[in-house]
C-alpha atoms as a printed R data frame, in Angstrom:
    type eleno elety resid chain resno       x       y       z
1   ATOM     1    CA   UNK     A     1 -13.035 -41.348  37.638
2   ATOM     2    CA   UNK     A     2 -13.257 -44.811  39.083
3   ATOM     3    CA   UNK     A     3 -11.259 -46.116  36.059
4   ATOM     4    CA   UNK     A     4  -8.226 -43.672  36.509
5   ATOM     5    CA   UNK     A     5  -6.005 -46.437  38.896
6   ATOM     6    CA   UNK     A     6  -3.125 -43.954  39.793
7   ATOM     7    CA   UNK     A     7  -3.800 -41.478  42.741
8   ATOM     8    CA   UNK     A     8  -1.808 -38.356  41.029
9   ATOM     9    CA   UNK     A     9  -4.420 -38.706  38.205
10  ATOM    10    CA   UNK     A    10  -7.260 -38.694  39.804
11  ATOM    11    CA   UNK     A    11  -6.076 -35.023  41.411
12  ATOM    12    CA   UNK     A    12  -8.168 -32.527  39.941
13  ATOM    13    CA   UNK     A    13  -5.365 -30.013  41.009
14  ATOM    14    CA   UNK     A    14  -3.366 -31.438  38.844
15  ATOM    15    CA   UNK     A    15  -4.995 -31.799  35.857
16  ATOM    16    CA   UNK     A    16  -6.245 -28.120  36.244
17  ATOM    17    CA   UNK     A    17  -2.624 -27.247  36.580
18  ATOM    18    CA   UNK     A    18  -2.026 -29.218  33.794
19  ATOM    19    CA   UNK     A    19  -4.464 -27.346  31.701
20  ATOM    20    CA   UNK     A    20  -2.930 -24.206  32.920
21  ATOM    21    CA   UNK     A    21   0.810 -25.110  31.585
22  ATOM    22    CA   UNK     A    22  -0.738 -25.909  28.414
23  ATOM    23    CA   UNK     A    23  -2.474 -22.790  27.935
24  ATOM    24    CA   UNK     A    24   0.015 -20.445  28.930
25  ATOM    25    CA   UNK     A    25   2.731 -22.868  26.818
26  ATOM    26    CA   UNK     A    26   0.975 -22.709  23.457
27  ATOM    27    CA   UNK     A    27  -1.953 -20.406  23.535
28  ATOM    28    CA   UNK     A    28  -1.038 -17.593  25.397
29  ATOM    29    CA   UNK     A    29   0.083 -14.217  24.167
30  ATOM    30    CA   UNK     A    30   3.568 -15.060  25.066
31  ATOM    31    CA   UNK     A    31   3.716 -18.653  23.984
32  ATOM    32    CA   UNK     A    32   6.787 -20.571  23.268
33  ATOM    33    CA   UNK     A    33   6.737 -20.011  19.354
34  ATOM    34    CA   UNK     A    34   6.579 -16.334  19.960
35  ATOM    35    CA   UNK     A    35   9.283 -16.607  22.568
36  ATOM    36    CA   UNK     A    36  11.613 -18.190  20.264
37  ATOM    37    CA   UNK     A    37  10.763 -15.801  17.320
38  ATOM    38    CA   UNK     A    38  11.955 -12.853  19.667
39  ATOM    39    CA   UNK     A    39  14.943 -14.433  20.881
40  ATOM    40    CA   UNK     A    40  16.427 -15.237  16.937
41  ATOM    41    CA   UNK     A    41  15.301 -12.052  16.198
42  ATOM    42    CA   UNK     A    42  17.108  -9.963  19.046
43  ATOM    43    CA   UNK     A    43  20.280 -11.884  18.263
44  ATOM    44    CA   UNK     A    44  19.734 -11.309  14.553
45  ATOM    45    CA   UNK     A    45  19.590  -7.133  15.703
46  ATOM    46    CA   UNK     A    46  22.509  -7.743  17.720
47  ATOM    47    CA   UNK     A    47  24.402  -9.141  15.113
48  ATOM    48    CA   UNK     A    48  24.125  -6.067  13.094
49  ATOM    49    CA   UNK     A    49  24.761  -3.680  16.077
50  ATOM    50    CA   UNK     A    50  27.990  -5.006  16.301
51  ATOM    51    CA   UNK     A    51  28.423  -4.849  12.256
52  ATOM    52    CA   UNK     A    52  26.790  -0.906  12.623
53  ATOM    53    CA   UNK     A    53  29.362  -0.282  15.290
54  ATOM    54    CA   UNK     A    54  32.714  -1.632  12.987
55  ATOM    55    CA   UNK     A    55  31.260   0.084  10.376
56  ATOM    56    CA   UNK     A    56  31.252   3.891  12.519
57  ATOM    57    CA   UNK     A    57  34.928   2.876  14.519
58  ATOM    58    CA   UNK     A    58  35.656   2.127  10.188
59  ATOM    59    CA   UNK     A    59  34.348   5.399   8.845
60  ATOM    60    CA   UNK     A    60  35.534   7.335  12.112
61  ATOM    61    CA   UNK     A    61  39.255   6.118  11.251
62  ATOM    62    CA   UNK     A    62  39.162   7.330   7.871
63  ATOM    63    CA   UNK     A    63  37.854  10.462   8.674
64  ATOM    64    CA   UNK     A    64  40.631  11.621  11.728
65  ATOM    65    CA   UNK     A    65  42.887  10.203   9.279
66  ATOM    66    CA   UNK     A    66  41.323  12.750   6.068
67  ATOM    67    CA   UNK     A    67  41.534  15.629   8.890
68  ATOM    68    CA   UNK     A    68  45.114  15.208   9.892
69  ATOM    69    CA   UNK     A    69  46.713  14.670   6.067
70  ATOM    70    CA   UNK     A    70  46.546  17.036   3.350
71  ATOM    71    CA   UNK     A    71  47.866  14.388   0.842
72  ATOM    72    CA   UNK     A    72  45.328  12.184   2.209
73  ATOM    73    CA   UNK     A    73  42.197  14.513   1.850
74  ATOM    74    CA   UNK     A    74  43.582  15.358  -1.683
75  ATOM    75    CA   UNK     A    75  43.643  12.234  -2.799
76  ATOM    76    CA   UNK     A    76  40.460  11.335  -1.228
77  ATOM    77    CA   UNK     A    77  38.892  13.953  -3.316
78  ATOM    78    CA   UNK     A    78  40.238  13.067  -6.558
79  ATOM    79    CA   UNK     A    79  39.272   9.197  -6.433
80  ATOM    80    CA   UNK     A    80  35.909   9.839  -5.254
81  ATOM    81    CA   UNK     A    81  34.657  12.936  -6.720
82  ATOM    82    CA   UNK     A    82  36.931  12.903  -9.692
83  ATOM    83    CA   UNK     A    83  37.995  16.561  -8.608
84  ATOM    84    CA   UNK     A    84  41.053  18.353  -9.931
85  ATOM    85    CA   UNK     A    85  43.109  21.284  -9.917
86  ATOM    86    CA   UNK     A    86  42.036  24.846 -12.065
87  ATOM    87    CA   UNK     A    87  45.379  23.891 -14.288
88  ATOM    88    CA   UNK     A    88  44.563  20.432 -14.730
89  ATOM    89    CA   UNK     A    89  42.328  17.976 -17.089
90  ATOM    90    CA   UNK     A    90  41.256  14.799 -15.849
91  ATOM    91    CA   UNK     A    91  40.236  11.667 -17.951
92  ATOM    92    CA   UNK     A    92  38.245   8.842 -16.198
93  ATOM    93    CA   UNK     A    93  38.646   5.598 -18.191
94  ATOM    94    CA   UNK     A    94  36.241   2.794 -17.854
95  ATOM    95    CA   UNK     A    95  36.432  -0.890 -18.607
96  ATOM    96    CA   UNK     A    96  33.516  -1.701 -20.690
97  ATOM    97    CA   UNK     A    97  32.864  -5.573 -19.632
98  ATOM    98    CA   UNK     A    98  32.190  -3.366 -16.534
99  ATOM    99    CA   UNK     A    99  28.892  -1.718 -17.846
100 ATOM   100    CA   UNK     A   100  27.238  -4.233 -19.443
């Protein structure tokens, strides 16, 4: 290594630590690539945690609120399960441009 003129190069410590940072940087089981692939996708899950979690305070709201109003839960259950009384006929109309 006579042709090598700086000292720090000619340091076989170093270039074996050298060869060490590269390994564990790119060829490891925990290289940088993977690394980075974890990290977007944690923030990705984290991201819909905090959607998941609106979603139950959301539903939670409307259901204290169905549980403490009679009006309310009635006319919960007629929009979504088209339900009625025994003395009463109801007629669900439907905009065509709609279905097709």
């Amino acid at each position: 290594m006579a042709w090598i003129k700086h000292p720090w190069l000619r340091n076989r410590y170093a270039w074996t630590g050298l060869a060490f940072a590269m390994y564990m940087l790119f060829f490891d089981s925990n290289h940088l690539i993977s690394l980075y692939n974890l990290k977007t996708r944690q923030e990705a899950l984290k991201k819909d945690e905090l959607w998941y979690r609106n979603k139950i305070e959301e539903i939670q709201r409307k259901l204290k609120e169905l549980n403490s109003n009679e009006n309310q839960l009635e006319k919960f259950a007629r929009e979504s399960y088209q339900m009625k009384r025994a003395d009463e006929e109801v007629f669900v109309l439907v905009d065509r441009s709609t279905l097709e």
